[in-house]
ROVO-466441 format. One record per residue (C-alpha): residue in three letters; x, y, z. Coordinates in pm, whole numbers, plus 50000, padded with zeros to 5 digits. Example, Ala and Ser with C-alpha at 12.3 -4.5 7.8 and 13.67 -1.06 7.14 Angstrom:
2
ala512304955050780 ser513674989450714 
END
This chain:
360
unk500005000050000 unk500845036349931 unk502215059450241 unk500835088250013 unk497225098450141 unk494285106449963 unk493865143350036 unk489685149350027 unk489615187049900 unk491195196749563 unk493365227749754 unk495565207349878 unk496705193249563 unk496345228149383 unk498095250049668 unk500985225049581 unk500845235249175 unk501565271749284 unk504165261849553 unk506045244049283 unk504935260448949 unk502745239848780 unk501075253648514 unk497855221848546 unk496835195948795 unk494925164548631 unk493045145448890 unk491705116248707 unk490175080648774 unk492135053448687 unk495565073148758 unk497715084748997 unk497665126649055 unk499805145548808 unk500915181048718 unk502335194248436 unk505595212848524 unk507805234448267 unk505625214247992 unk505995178148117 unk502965156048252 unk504375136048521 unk503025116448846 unk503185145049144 unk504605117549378 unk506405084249268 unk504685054149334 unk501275072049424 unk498015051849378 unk495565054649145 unk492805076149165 unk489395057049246 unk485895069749110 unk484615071049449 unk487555096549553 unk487175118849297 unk483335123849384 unk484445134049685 unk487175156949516 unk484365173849307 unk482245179449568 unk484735201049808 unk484295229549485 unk482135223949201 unk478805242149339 unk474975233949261 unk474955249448908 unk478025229348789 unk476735196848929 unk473765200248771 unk475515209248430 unk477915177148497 unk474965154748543 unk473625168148241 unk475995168247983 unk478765151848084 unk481205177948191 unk481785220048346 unk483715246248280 unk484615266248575 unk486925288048766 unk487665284349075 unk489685305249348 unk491355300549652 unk492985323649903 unk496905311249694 unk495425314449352 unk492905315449045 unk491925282448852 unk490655272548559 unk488235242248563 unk487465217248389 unk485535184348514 unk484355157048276 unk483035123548295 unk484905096448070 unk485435057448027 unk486645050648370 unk484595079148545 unk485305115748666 unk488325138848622 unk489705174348656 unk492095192248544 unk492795226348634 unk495285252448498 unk496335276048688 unk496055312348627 unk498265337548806 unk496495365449036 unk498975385549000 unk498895398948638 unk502495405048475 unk503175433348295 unk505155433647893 unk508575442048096 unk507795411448339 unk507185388148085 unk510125400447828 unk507805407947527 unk509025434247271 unk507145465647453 unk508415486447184 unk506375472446949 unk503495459747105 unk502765490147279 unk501745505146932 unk499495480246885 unk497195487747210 unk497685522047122 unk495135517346826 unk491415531246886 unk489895503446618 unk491245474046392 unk491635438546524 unk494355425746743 unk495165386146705 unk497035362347008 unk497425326546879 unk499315298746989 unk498285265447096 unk496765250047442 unk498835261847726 unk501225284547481 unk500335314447725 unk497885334147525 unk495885349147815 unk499265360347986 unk500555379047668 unk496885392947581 unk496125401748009 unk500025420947979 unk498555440047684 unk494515445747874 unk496875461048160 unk499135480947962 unk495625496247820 unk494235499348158 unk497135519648297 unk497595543347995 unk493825549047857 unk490795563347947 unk487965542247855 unk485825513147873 unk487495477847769 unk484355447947804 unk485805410947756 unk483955379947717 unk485845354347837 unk485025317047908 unk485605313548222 unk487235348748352 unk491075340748396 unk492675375048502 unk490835394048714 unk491325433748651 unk491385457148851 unk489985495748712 unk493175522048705 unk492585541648389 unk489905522348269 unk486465510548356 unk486485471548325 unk483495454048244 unk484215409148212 unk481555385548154 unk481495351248172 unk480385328547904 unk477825303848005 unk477385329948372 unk476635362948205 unk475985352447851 unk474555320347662 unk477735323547402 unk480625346847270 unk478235357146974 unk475335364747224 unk477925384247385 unk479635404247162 unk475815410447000 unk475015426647351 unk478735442447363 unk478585466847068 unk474965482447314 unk477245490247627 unk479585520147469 unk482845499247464 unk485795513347360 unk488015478147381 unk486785442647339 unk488025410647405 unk486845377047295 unk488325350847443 unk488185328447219 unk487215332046841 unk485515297346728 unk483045301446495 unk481425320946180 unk479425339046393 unk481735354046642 unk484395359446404 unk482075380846152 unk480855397446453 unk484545408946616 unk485635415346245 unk482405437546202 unk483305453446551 unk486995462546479 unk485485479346172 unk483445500646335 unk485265514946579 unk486145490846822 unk489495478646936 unk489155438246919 unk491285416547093 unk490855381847008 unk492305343047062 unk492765317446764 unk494585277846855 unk496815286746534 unk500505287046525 unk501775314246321 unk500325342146093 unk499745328645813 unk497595300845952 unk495645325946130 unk494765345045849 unk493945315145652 unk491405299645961 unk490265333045989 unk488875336545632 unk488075300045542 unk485135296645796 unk483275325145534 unk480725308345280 unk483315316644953 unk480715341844787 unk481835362045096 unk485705357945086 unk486425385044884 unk484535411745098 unk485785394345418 unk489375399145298 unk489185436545196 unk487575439745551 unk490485420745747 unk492955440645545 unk491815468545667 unk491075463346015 unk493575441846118 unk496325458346330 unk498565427446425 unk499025392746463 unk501195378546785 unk501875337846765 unk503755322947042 unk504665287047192 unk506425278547539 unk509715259747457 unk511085239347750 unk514845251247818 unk517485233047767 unk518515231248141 unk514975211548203 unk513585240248445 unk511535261748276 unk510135273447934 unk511175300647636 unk508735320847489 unk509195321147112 unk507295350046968 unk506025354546585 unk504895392146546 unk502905402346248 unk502375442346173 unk499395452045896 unk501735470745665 unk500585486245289 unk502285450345176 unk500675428345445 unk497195441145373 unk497375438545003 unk498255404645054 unk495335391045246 unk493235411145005 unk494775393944734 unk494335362044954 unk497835348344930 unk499095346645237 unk501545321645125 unk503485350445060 unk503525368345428 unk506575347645561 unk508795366045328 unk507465401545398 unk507885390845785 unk511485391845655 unk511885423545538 unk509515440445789 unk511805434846073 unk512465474146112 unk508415477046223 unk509285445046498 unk507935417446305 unk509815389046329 unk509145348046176 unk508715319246440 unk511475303446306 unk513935335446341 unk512705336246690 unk513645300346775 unk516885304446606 unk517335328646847 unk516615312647137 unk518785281847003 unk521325306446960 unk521365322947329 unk521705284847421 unk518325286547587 unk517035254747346 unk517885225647247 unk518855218246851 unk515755188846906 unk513335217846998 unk514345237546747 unk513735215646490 unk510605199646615 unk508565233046648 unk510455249146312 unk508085255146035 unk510435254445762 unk512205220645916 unk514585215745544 unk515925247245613 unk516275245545998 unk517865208645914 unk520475231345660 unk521075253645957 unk521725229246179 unk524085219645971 unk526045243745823 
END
């Protein structure tokens, strides 16, 4: 038998995520509890037991209140967030073959600022200048999107005057008004859906908008529409660089509305930020490899043109206005001897001429 206990309430095992900075603790049936640290799944404690069915009733019921329950029962699984007195959480319970599990990420309460985090301030800062146009952050699951896009929110807050609504599902960063009035609603809490939402958003006088995540026709025509008209969108896509984005972006349009769709992205759109976490090299932590995209004359004639094939190559020569490939940034980070030439590789785009790199 295990020495390891079975703690009953889910604070014990997610006061030790922050302790030890884990981004995500999976509490699961049929296995043993896990967090994800500097990008690696692995057991929390060797030799641990598995997690029974029974226990993890007992581990949803020390948080998950009436409304989730009843939404679990229902159809199968909740979305929540959940906070403690060490951090904020993001939820997520499910029922699957073997019975229930969680896993929660965990979202800083403290929010970092551009300088904190490293990102290029000097040319970000632009961007949440802007007063309307649309505002991309893309990367995959757990690539740090709503750290880079709550750095820019506060930024905003602390240097503007006016009223910046998001829609987020659930609320991750909680802000706090300094030069701004903050309005955040919760999908599924406050509003049926992000399209219901941002329908409602354009009535309350916003001057800044974020959409948390931008997954359908609807929502995307509608933030599109809204950077258009004088809004300054700030939006999520699971893409990994610019190009992609643009392309997801435009391909969910019937194709008798591509052509006006593009005209209306190449002029709204302000910028396009891709990132992914890289673990280091030393094994203790992760690299943030950045892809920046700036809507230049070139840029927006190619996406009205719709060959965004060709954007890498401007990327190139727009490196004076701070945008920069994904594959220049994780040369560089390869080069400061932060990653490893395996990492580099795997996550290159252009792998033939990363492989030529390598080894030249």
């Amino acid at each position: 038998m295990s020495e390891i206990p079975f703690y009953p309430h889910v604070d014990t095992y997610l006061n030790m995520a922050v302790e030890y900075g884990s981004s995500d603790i999976h509490l699961t049936t049929g296995y043993p509890p896990a967090w994800r640290r500097h990008g690696k799944l692995q057991p929390i404690w060797e030799g641990s037991e598995e997690l029974t069915a029974d226990q993890l009733e007992i581990l949803i019921d020390s948080f998950l209140d009436a409304k989730g329950r009843a939404r679990l029962a229902e159809v199968g699984d909740a979305d929540y967030a959940y906070q403690n007195e060490h951090a904020r959480f993001r939820a997520s319970v499910v029922r699957h073959r073997l019975g229930p599990g969680i896993v929660f990420r965990v979202v800083e309460t403290n929010i970092r600022s551009m300088d904190d985090l490293k990102l290029p301030k000097t040319f970000l800062t632009p961007l949440c200048q802007f007063h309307n146009g649309l505002i991309l952050v893309t990367g995959s699951v757990g690539s740090g999107k709503s750290t880079t896009m709550a750095a820019m929110l506060d930024y905003i807050n602390k240097n503007r005057e006016d009223h910046i609504l998001t829609l987020e599902d659930p609320i991750e960063y909680v802000h706090t008004p300094q030069g701004c009035h903050i309005t955040q609603r919760e999908i599924g809490e406050h509003s049926e859906s992000f399209a219901s939402a941002l329908k409602a958003a354009l009535r309350e006088d916003p001057d800044i908008i974020v959409v948390g995540e931008m997954r359908n026709l609807e929502t995307i025509q509608l933030a599109v529409t809204a950077a258009e008209t004088g809004h300054l969108v700030l939006g999520t896509l699971h893409t990994g660089n610019a190009p992609r984005t643009l392309d997801r972006l435009l391909d969910v349009f019937p194709i008798d509305q591509r052509d006006q769709i593009r005209i209306m992205v190449a002029e709204s759109l302000r910028g396009i930020i891709s990132q992914q976490l890289v673990p280091l090299a030393t094994g203790d932590g992760r690299a943030l490899a950045l892809e920046i995209l700036v809507n230049t004359p070139a840029v927006g004639a190619t996406i009205r043109d719709g060959k965004t094939f060709m954007l890498p190559g401007i990327m190139q020569t727009g490196k004076n206005v701070g945008m920069t490939t994904m594959d220049d940034s994780l040369k560089k980070l390869y080069v400061e001897g932060k990653i490893t030439p395996e990492e580099l590789l795997m996550r290159a785009e252009d792998r033939t001429g990363m492989k030529k790199y390598l080894s030249s």
